[in-house]
C-alpha positions in Angstrom: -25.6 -0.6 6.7 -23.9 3.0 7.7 -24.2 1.6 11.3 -22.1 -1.6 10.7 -19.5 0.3 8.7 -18.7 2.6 11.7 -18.5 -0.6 13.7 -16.2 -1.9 11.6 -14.0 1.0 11.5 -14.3 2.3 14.8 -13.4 -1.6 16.1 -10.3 -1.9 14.1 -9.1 1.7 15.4 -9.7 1.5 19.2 -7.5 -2.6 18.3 -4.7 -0.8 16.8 -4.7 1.8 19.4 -4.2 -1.2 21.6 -2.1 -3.5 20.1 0.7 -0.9 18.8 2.0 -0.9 22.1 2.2 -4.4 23.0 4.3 -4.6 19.0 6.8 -2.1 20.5 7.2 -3.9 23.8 7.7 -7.1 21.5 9.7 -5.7 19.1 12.2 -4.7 22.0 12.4 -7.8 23.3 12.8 -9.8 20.0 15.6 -7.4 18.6 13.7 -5.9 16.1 14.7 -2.7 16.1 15.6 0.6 13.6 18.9 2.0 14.6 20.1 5.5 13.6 22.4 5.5 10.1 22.9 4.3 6.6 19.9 5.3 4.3 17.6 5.9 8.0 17.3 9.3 8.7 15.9 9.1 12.3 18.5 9.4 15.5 17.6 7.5 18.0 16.6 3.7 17.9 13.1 2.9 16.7 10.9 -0.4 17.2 9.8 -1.5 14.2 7.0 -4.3 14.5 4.0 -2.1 14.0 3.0 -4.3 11.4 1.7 -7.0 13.7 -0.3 -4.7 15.4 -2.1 -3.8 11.9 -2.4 -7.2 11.3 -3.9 -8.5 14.8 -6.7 -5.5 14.3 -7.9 -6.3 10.8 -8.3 -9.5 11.1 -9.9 -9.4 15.2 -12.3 -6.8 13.4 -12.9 -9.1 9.9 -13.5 -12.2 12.8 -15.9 -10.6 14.4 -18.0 -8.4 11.5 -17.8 -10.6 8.9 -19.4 -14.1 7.6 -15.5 -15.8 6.2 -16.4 -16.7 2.9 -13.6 -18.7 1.0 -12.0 -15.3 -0.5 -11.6 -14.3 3.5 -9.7 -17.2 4.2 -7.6 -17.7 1.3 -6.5 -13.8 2.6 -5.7 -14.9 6.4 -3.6 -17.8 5.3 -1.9 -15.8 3.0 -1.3 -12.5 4.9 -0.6 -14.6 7.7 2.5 -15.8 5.8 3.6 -13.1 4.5 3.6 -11.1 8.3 5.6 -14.1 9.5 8.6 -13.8 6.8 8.3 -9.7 7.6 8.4 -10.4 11.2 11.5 -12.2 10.5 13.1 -10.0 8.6 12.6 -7.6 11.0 14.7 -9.1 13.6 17.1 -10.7 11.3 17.2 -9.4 8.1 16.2 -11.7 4.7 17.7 -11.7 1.7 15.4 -9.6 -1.3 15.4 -12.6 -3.4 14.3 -15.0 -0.2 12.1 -12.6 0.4 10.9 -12.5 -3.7 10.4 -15.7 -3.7 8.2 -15.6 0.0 6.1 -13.0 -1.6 5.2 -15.6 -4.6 4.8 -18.4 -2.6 2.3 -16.2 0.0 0.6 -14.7 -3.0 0.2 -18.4 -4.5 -1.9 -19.3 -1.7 -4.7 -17.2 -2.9 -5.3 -19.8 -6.3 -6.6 -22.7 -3.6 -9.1 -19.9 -2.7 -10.3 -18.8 -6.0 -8.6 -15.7 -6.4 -7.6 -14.7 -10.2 -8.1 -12.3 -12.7 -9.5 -14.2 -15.3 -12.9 -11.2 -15.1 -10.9 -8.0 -15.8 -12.5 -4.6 -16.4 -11.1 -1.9 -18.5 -12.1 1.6 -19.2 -13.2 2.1 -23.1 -14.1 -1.6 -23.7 -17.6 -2.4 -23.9 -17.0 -5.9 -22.7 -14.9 -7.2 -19.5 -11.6 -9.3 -20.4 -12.4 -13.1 -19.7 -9.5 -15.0 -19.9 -11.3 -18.2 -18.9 -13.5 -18.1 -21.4 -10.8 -18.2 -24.5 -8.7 -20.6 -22.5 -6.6 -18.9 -21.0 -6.7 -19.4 -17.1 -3.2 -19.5 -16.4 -2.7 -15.7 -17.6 -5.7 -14.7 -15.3 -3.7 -16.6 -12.6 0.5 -14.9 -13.2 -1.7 -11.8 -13.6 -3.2 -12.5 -10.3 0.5 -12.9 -8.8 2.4 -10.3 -10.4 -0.2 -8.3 -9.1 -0.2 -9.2 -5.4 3.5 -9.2 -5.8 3.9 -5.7 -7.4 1.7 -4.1 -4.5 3.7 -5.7 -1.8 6.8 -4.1 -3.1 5.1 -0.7 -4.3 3.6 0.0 -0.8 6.9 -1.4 0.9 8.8 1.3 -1.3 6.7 4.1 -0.4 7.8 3.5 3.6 10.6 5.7 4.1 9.0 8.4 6.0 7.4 8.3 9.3 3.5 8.0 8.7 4.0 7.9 5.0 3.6 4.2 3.9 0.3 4.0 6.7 -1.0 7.6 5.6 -1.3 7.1 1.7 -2.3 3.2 2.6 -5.4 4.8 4.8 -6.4 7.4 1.6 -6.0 4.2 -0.6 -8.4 2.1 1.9 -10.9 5.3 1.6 -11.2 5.2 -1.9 -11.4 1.3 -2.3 -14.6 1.5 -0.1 -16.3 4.0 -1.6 -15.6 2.2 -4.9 -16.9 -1.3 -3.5 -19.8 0.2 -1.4 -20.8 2.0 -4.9 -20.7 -1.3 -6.6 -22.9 -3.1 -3.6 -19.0 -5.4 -2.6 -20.2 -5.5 0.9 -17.5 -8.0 1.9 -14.4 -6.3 0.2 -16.1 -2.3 1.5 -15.8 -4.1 5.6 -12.2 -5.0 4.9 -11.1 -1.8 3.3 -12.6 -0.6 6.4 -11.2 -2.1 8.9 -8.2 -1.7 7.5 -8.6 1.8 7.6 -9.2 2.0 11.0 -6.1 0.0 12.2 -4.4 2.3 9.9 -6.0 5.7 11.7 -4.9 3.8 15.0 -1.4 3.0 13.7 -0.6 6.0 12.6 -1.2 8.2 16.3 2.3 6.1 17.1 3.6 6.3 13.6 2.8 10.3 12.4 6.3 12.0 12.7 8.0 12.1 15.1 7.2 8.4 14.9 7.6 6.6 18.4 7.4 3.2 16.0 7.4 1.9 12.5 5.7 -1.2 10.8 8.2 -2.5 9.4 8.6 -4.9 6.6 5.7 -7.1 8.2 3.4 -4.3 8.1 4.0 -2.7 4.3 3.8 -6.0 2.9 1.0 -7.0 5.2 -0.8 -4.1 3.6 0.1 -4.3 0.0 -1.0 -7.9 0.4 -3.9 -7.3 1.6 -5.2 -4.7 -0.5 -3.7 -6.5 -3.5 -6.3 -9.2 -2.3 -9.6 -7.3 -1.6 -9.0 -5.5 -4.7 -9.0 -8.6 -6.5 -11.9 -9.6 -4.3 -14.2 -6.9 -4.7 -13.4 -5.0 -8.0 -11.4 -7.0 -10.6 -14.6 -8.9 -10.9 -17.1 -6.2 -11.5 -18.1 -4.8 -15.0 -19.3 -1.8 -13.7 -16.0 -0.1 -12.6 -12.3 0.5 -13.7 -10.9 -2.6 -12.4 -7.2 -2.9 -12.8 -7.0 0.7 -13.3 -8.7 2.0 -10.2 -6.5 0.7 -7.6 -3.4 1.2 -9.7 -4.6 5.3 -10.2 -5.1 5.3 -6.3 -1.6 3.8 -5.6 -0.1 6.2 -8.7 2.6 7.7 -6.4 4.5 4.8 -5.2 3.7 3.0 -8.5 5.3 5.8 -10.1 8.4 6.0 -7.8 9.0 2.3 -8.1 8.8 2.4 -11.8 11.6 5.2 -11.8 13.6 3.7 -9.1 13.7 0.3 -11.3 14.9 2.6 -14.3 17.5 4.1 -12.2 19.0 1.3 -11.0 19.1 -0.9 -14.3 20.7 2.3 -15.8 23.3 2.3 -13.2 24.0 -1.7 -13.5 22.8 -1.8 -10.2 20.6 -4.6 -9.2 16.7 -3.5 -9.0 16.8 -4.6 -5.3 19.7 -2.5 -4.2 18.0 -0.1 -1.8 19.3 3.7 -3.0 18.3 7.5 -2.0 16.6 8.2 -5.5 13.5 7.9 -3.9 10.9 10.6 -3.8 11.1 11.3 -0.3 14.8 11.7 -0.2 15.0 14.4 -2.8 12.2 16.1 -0.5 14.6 15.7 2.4 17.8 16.3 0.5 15.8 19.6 -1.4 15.1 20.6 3.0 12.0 19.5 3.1 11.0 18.4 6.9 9.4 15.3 7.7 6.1 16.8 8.3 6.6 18.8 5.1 7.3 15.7 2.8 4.8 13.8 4.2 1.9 16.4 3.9 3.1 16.9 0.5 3.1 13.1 -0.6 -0.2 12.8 1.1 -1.8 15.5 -0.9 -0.2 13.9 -4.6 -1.9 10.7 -3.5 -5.0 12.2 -2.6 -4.8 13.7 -6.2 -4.5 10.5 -7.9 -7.7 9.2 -5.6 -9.4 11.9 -7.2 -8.7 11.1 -10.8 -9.3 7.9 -10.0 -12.8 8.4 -8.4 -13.5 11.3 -11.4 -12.7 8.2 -13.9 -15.1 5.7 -12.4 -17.4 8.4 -12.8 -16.6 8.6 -16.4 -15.5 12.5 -16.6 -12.4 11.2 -18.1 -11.3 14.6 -19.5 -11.5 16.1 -15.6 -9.4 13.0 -14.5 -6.8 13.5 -17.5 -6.1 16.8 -16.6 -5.8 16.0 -13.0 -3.4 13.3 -14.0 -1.5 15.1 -16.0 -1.0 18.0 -13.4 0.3 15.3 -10.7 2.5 13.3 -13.1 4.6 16.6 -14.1 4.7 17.4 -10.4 5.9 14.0 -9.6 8.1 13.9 -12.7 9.6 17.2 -11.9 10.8 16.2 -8.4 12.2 13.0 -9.8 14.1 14.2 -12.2 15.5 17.7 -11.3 18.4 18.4 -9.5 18.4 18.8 -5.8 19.8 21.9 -6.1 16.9 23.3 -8.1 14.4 21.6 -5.7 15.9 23.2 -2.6 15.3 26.8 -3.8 11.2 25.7 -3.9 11.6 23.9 -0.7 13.5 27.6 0.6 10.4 29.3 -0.8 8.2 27.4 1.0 9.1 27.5 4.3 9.2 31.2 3.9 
């Protein structure tokens, strides 16, 4: 089994080491490019279709190491979609609420294949939610959606930094195959795989200084798709946290997400309207580099992977503590001044 795992992986990298640069040849020639100002803090223009790339070496590896089972195909169709209306709003730009209502139609596409979370485990309940069973379908099915939804827009939040949206998306791919190896998900452990590997590949073009960026068609490409196999592979099982697993592993943009929604509906502003509240701005704002914000956003989400995996152990007071560390780090940045944050980003780079 160890041997067709490194296949898997290793497959998917040496594609994405491939295929990014045909994505940046494209992306030149269809327009879709990152220019200098506004909200964009990099100075010279960027292509930004890396996505595709990510996209043609998941599902080249998943085609070739993988029996399609009706889950598999309900995710090509769907991903498919949702890397066409990214691709297209890389080059021309869509409205958020098109693209809102893209998002539900792509995500609505996983119903015809038997996706839902009608099965639901929780930690502290002896028995797995089953919605099904008291009748109740449809709220295993708008769960299903507002959860697909919610991951493409947390993971497309958490791309403002070069490498950062592809590095905490390869930790989160990590942990997701541990947790479906450990539960014997073969399926849903191949594609967390493989979609670590196009990440690993992706991100030799994309670590800072980035020479391209994924775009739109990549971050929803992967909250899509790891909204899916975590639907796939762990929603369903008793024997593990569930919901709560792959929320824990994605805590940091989840968390920034929540408090950019809160900041925005405080200000009147519309939750859409794109700001530079974000986490990685104050870093940058605070003089932070790049490298520095990235390392350090890498190493919060690698903190919530660990509570995570300690809680699917069941050393819950280990994982509380953990959790409580990072949310007061992660609180802290969010919520003090720049000012303040600068003197610890002066410290630092002492």
């Amino acid at each position: 089994m160890m041997n067709g795992y490194w296949l898997t992986f290793l497959m998917a990298l040496v594609i994405a080491v491939i295929a990014t640069p045909f994505s940046m040849k494209l992306a030149k020639r269809w327009g879709a490019i990152a220019y200098p100002g506004g909200r964009h803090i990099h100075r010279r223009p960027i292509p930004r279709l890396g996505g595709l790339a990510l996209y043609v070496a998941f599902w080249i590896t998943a085609v070739v190491t993988q029996t399609w089972s009706e889950n598999i195909w309900g995710l090509f169709i769907g991903s498919t979609i949702i890397v066409a209306v990214g691709i297209w709003d890389d080059i021309r730009e869509i409205r958020p609420l098109y693209k809102l209502y893209w998002q539900i139609a792509a995500a609505a596409v996983l119903i015809f294949f038997d996706f839902s979370m009608n099965f639901i485990s929780l930690p502290f309940l002896d028995k797995p939610l089953n919605f099904a069973y008291h009748g109740l379908s449809a709220v295993g099915i708008i769960l299903m959606l507002f959860w697909v939804v919610g991951l493409v827009n947390t993971v497309n939040v958490s791309d403002g930094l070069d490498g950062l949206a592809a590095g905490i998306c390869f930790i989160v791919a990590i942990l997701l195959f541990w947790s479906a190896d450990g539960i014997n998900q073969f399926p849903a452990a191949h594609l967390t795989l493989a979609l670590a590997g196009a990440l690993l590949g992706f991100l030799f073009f994309n670590f800072p200084p980035a020479r391209v960026f994924m775009g739109d068609s990549g971050s929803m490409f992967l909250g899509y798709i790891i909204g899916g196999i975590s639907i796939m592979g762990l929603l369903k099982t008793a024997t593990i946290l569930g919901l709560v697993f792959p929320l824990l592993v994605l805590g940091m943009p989840v968390t920034d997400l929540t408090f950019a929604i809160i900041r925005r509906k405080l200000r009147g502003q519309s939750i859409a309207m794109a700001d530079r509240g974000h986490l990685h701005h104050r870093l940058l704002d605070a003089g932070f580099t790049q490298r520095q914000a990235v390392f350090l956003m890498y190493g919060i989400s690698a903190c919530f992977g660990v509570a995570a995996v300690l809680g699917a152990k069941g050393q819950w007071i280990s994982a509380f503590v953990v959790l409580f560390v990072v949310f007061a780090i992660l609180i802290t940045i969010l919520m003090r001044r720049t000012e303040k944050l600068a003197v610890f980003a002066r410290r630092q780079s002492k």
